[in-house]
C-alpha positions as CSV (number, residue, x, y, z in Angstrom):
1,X,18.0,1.5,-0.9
2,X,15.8,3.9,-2.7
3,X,12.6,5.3,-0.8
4,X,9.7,7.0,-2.3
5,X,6.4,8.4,-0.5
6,X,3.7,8.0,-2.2
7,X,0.2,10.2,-1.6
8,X,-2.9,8.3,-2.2
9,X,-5.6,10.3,-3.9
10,X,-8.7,8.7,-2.5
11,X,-9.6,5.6,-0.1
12,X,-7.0,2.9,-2.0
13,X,-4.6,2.3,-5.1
14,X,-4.1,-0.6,-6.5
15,X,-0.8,-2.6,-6.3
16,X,-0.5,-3.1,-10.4
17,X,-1.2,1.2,-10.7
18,X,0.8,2.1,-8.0
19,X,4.2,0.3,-9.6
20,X,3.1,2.1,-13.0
21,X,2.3,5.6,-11.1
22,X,5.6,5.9,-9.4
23,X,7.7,4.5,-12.6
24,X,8.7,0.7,-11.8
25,X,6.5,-0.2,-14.3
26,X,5.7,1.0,-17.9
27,X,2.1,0.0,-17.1
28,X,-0.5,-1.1,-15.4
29,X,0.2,-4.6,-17.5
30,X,3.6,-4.7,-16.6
31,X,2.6,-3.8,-12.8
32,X,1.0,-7.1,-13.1
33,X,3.8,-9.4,-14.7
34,X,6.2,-8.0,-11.9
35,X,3.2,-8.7,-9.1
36,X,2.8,-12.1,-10.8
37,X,6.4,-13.1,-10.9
38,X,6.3,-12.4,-7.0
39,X,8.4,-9.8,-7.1
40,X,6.6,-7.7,-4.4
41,X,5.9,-7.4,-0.9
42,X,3.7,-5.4,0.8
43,X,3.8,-5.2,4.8
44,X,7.1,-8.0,4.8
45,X,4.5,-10.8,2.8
46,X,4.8,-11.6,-0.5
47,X,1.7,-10.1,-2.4
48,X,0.7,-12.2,-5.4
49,X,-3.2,-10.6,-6.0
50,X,-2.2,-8.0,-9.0
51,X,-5.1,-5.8,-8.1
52,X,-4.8,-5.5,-4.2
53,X,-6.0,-2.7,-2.8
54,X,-3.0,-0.7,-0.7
55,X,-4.0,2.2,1.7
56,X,-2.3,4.7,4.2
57,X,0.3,3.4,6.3
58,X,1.5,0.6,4.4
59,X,4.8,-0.6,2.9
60,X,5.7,-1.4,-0.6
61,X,9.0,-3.5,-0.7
62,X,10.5,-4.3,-4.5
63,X,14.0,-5.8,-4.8
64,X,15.8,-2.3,-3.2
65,X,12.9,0.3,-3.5
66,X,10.5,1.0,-0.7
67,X,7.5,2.6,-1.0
68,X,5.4,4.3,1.7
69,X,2.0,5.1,1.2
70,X,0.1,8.2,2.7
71,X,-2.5,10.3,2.8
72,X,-2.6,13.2,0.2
């Protein structure tokens, strides 16, 4: 399993950015096609909303990569 931390610069990210931002996606447009194919989960539930806004303290789960998100 590969873990990453990821600082978030401000109140929230959004789910299709933050798969671009740490480099499971290309870009923000392929963020969306993985969130749309429900491919994600955030806090153990599959997450289908492309734009949802993730803040401190929550987990990103993709196939084997976990990401955490904190506060910069």
């Amino acid at each position: 399993m590969r873990a990453i931390e990821f600082a978030i610069q401000g109140e929230y990210v959004e789910l299709n950015q933050l798969l671009k931002l740490v480099g499971i996606a290309d870009s923000g447009g392929a963020g969306k096609a993985i969130v749309a194919r429900g491919e994600v989960s955030v806090d153990g539930q599959i997450e289908m909303r492309k734009t949802c806004k993730l803040r401190p303290g929550q987990m990103v789960s993709l196939g084997n990569i976990r990401i955490r998100l904190t506060e910069s």
